[in-house]
C-alpha positions as a Markdown table, in Angstrom:
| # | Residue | x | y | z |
|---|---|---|---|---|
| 1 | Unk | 84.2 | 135.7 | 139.5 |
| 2 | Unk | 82.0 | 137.6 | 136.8 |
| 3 | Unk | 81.7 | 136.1 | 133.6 |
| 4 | Unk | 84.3 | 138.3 | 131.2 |
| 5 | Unk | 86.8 | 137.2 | 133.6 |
| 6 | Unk | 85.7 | 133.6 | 133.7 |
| 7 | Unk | 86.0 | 133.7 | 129.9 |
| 8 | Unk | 89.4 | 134.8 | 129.5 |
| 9 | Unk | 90.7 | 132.2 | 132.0 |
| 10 | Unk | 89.1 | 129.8 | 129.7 |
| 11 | Unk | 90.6 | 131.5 | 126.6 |
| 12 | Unk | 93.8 | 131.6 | 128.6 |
| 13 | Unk | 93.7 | 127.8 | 129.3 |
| 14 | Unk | 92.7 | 126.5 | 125.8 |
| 15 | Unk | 95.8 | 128.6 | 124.5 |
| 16 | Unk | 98.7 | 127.2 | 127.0 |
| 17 | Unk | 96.7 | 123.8 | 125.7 |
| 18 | Unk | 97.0 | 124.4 | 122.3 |
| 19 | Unk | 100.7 | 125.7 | 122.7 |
| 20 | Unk | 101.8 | 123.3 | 124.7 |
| 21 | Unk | 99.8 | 120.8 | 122.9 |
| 22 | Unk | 100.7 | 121.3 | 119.5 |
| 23 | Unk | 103.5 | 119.5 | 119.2 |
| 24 | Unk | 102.4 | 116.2 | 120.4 |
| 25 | Unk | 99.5 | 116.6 | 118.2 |
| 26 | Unk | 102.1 | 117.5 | 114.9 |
| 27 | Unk | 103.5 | 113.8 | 115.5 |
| 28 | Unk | 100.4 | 112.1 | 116.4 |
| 29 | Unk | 98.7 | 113.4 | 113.1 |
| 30 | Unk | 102.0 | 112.3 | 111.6 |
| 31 | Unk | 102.2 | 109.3 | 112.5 |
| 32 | Unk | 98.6 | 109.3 | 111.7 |
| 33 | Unk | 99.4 | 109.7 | 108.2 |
| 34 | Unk | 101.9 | 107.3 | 107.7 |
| 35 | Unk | 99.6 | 104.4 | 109.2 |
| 36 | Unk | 96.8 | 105.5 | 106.8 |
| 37 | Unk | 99.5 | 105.6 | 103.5 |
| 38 | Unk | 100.8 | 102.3 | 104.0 |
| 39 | Unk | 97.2 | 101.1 | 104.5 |
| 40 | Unk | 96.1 | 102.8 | 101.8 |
| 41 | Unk | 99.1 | 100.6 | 100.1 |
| 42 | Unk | 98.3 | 97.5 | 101.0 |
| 43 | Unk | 94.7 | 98.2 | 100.5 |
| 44 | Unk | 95.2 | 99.0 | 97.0 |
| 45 | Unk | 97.4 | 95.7 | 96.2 |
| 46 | Unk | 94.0 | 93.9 | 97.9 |
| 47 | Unk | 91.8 | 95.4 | 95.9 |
| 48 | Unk | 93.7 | 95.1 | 92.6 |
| 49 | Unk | 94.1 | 91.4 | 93.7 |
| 50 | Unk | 90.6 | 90.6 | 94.3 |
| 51 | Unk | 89.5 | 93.1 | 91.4 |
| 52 | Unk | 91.7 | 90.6 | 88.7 |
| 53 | Unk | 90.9 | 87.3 | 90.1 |
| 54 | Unk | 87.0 | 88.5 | 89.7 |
| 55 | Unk | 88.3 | 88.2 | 85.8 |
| 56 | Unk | 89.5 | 84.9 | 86.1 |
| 57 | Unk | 87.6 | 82.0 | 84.8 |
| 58 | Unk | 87.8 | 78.6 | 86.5 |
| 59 | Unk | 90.3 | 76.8 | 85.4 |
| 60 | Unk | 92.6 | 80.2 | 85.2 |
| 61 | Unk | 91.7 | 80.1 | 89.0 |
| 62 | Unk | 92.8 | 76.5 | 89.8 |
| 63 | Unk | 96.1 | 77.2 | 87.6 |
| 64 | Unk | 96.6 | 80.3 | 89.7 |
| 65 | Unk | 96.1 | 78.2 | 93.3 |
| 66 | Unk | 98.4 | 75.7 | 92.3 |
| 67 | Unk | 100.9 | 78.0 | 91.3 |
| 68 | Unk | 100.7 | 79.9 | 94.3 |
| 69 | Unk | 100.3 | 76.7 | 96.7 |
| 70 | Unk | 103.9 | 75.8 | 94.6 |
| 71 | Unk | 105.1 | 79.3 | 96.0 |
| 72 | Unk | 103.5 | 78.7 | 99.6 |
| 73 | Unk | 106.2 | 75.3 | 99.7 |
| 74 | Unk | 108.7 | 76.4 | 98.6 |
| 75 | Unk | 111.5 | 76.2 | 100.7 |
| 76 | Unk | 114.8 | 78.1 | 100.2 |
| 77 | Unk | 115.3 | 81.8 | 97.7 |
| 78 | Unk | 116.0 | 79.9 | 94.5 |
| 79 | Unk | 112.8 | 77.9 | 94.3 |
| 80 | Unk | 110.8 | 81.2 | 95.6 |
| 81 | Unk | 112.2 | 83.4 | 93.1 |
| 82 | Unk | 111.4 | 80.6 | 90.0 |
| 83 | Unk | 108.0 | 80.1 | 91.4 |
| 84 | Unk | 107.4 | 83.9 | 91.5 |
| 85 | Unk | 108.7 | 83.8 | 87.9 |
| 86 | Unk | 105.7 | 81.7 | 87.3 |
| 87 | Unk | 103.1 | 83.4 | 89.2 |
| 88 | Unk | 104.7 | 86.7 | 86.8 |
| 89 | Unk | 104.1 | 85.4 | 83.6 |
| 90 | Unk | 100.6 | 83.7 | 84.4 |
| 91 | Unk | 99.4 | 87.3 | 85.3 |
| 92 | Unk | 101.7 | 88.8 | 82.7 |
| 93 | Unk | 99.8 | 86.1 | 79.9 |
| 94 | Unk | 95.8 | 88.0 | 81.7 |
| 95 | Unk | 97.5 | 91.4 | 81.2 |
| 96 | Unk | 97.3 | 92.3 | 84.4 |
| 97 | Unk | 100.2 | 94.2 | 84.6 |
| 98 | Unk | 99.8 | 95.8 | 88.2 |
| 99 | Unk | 99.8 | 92.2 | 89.3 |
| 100 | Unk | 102.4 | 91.1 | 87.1 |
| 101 | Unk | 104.5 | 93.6 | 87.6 |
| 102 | Unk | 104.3 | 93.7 | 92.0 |
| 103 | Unk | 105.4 | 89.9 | 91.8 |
| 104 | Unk | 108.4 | 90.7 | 89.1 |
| 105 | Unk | 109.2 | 93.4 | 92.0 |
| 106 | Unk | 109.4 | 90.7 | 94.8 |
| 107 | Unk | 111.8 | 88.7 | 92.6 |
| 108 | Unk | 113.8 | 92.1 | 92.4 |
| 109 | Unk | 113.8 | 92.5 | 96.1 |
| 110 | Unk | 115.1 | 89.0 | 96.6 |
| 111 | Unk | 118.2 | 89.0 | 93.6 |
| 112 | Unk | 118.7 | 93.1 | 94.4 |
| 113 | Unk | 120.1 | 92.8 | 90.6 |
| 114 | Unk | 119.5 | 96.0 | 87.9 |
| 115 | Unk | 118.0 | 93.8 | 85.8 |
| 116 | Unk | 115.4 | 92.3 | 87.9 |
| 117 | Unk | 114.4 | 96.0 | 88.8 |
| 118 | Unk | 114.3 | 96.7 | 85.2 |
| 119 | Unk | 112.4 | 93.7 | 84.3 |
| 120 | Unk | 109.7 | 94.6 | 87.2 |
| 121 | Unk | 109.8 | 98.0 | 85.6 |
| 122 | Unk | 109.1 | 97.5 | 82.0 |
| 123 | Unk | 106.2 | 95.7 | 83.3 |
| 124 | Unk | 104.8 | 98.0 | 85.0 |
| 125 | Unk | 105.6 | 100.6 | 81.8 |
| 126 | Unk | 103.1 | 98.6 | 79.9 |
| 127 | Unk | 100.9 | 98.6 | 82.2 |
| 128 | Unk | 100.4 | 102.3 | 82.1 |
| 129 | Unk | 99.3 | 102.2 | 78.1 |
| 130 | Unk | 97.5 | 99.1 | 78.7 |
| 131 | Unk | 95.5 | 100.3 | 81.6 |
| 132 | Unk | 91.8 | 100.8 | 81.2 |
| 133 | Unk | 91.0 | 102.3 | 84.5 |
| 134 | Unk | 93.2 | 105.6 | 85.5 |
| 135 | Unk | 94.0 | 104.3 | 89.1 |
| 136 | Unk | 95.6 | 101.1 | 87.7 |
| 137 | Unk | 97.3 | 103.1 | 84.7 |
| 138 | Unk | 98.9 | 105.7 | 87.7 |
| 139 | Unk | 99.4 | 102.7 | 89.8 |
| 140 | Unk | 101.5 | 101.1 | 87.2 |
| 141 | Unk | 103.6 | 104.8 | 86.3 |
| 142 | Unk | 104.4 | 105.2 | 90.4 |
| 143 | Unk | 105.8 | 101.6 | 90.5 |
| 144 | Unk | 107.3 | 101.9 | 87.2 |
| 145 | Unk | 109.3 | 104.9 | 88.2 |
| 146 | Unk | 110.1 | 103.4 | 91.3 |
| 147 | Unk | 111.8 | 100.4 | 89.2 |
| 148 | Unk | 113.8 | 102.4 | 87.3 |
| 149 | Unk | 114.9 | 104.0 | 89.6 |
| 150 | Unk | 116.3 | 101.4 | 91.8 |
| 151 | Unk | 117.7 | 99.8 | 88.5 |
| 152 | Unk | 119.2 | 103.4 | 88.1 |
| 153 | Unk | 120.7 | 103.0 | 91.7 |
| 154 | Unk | 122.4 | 99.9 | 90.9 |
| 155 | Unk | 123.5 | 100.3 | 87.3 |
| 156 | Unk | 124.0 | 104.2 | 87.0 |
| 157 | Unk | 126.2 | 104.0 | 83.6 |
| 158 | Unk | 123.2 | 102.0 | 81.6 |
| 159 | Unk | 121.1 | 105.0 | 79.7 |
| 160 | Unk | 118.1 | 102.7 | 79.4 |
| 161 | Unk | 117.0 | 102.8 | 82.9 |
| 162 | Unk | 117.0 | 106.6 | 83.1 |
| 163 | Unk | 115.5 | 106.1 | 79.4 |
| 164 | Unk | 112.2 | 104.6 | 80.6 |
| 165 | Unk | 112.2 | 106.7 | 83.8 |
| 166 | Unk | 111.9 | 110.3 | 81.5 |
| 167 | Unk | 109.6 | 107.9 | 79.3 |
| 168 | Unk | 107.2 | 107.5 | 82.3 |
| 169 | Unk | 107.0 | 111.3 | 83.0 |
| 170 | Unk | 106.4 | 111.5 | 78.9 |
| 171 | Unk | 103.3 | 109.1 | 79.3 |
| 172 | Unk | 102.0 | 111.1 | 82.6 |
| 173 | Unk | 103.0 | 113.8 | 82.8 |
| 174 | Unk | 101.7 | 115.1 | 85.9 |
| 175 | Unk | 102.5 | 118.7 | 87.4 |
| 176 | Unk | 105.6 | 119.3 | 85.3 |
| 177 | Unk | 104.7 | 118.5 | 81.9 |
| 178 | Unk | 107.8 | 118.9 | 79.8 |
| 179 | Unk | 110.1 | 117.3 | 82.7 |
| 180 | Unk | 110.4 | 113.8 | 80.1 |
| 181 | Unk | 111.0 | 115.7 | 77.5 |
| 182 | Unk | 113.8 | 117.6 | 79.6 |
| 183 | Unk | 115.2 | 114.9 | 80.9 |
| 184 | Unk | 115.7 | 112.9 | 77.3 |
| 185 | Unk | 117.2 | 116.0 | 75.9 |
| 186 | Unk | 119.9 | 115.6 | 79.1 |
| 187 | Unk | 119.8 | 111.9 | 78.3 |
| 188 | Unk | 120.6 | 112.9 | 74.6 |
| 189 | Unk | 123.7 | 115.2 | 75.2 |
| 190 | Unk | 125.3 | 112.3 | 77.5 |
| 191 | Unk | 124.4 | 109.9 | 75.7 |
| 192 | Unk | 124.7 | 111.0 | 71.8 |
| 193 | Unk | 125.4 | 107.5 | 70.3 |
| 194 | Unk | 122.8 | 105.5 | 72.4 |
| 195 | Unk | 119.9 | 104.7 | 69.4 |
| 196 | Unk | 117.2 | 104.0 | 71.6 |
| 197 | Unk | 117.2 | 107.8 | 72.8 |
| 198 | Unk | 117.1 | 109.3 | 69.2 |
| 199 | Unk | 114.5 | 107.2 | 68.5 |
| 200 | Unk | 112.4 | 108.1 | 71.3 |
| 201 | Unk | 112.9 | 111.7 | 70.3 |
| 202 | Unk | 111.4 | 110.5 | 66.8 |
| 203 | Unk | 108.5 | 109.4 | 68.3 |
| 204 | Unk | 107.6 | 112.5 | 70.4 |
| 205 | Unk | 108.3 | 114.8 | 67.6 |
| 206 | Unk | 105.8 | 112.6 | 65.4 |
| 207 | Unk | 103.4 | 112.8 | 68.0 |
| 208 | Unk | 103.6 | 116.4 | 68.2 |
| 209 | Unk | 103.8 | 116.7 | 64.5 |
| 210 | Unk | 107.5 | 118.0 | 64.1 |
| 211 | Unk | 107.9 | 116.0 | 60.9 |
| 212 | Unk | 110.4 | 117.9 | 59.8 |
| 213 | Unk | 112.1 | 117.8 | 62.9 |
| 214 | Unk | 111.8 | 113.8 | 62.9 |
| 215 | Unk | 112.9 | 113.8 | 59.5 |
| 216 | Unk | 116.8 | 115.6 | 60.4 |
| 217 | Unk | 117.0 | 113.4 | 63.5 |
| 218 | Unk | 115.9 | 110.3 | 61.3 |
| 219 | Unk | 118.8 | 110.9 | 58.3 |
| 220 | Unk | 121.5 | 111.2 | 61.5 |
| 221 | Unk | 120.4 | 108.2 | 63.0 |
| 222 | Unk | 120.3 | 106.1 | 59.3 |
| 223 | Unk | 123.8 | 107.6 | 58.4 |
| 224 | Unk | 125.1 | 105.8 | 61.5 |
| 225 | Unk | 123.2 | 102.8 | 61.0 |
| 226 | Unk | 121.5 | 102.1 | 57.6 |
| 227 | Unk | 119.8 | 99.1 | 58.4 |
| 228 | Unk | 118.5 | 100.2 | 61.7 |
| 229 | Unk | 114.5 | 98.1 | 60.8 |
| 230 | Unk | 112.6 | 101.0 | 63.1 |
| 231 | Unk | 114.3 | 103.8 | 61.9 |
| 232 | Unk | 113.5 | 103.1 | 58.1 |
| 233 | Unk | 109.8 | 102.2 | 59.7 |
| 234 | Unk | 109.9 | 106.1 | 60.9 |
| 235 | Unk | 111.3 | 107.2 | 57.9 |
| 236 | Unk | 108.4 | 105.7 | 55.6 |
| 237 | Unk | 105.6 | 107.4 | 58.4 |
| 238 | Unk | 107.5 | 110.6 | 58.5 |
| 239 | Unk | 108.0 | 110.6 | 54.1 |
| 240 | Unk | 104.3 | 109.3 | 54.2 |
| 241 | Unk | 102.7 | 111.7 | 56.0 |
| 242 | Unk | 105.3 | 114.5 | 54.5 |
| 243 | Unk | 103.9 | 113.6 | 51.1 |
| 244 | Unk | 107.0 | 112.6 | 49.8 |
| 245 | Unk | 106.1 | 109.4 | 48.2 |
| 246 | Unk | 109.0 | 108.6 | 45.3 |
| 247 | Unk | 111.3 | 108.3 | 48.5 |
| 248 | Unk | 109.7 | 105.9 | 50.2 |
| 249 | Unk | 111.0 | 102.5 | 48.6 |
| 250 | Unk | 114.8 | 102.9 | 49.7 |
| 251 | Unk | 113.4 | 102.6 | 52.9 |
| 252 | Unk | 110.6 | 100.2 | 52.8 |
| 253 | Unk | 113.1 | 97.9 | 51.9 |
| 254 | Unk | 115.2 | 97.9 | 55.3 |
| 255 | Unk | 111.4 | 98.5 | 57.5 |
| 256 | Unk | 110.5 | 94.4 | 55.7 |
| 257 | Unk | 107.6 | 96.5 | 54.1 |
| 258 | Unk | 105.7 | 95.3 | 51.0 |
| 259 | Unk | 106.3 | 97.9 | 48.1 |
């Protein structure tokens, strides 16, 4: 057989291979993947773990072994879930948040409950302002979102869960950029009379210094509610920063500001 035609039979054969082959391969690589995410996963958990109890000083340690060996004996769902409660606040109290906030999440998983989702959540939420480092601030928005979600899921006619969730595309915004700011506006036309909403709104048009614009939304919000303390507060920022000092005292006095 001369060479040209022992090349093609080669050819030949590593085509029917790769035909034949390629679907095998597609859910080998697959399954590839999914092994190396939920290693990834769990390695990150590890390394946040061993990356916080590097902060600890001794006795913080020995409080945190106790707590845990109190977890470790514990027995039935109701002495689990108040020992997690425990282990939550001690890492809540270092502000480590990712920590704090993945042991809030197992109490969620064991009550299934909006709240407990929404607890682990808000968590989480302050975890991403509070974050130093960027992987633990996007570590904290995933498992944020997540929370809300699954507090959403349960509880679908509470506003504030779908609040927080457009709240944690505000703070990262990620590919889509104004898909927060979309999603309070829809949150806004459902929900006209829910406060915390407006004053959200508030906030993001002082941020992007629409003081006008926070101004209008602020003198709707304080004709429905007059004493409304963070309102007035907004007010006082907005008049301050406006220049519009001689209004500022009818509203210092509801913000419990010195005049």
């Amino acid at each position: 057989m001369n060479n040209p035609t022992k090349l093609a039979l080669i050819l030949l054969a590593c085509s029917v291979l790769v035909y034949f082959g390629f679907d095998v391969s597609s859910v080998d690589q697959k399954r590839a993947e999914e092994i190396r995410k939920k290693n990834l996963l769990v390695t990150g958990i590890e390394n946040i773990k061993m990356a916080a109890d590097a902060r600890l000083n001794a006795s913080q340690k020995a409080e945190l072994q106790e707590l845990n060996l109190i977890h470790q004996q514990s027995t039935d769902d109701s002495s689990q879930i108040e020992s997690l409660k425990k282990i939550t606040g001690f890492w809540y109290s270092q502000k480590e948040f990712e920590l704090s906030g993945y042991h809030a999440e197992e109490i969620a998983k064991k009550q299934k409950s909006s709240e407990a989702w929404s607890n682990a959540g808000m968590i989480y939420f302050e975890g991403i302002d509070q974050a130093q480092d960027e992987k633990r601030r996007l570590f904290c928005y995933q498992n944020a979102e997540t929370a809300f979600q699954n507090a959403q899921s349960l509880e679908p006619s509470n506003p504030e869960h779908e609040l927080y969730q457009a709240l944690c595309y505000v703070k990262v915004p990620g590919e889509n950029p104004m898909k927060g700011i979309l999603m309070l506006r829809d949150l806004e036309s459902k929900f006209p009379e829910y406060m915390p909403i407006q004053i959200n709104l508030v906030k993001l048009a002082l941020q992007t210094n629409q003081l006008d614009r926070a101004k209008s939304r602020l003198i709707k919000i304080l004709e429905k509610k007059r004493d409304l303390a963070e309102a007035n507060c907004l007010m006082v920022e907005v008049l301050s920063k406006l220049g519009e000092q001689d209004q500022l005292s009818e509203y210092k006095k509801f913000c419990n500001l010195k005049i």
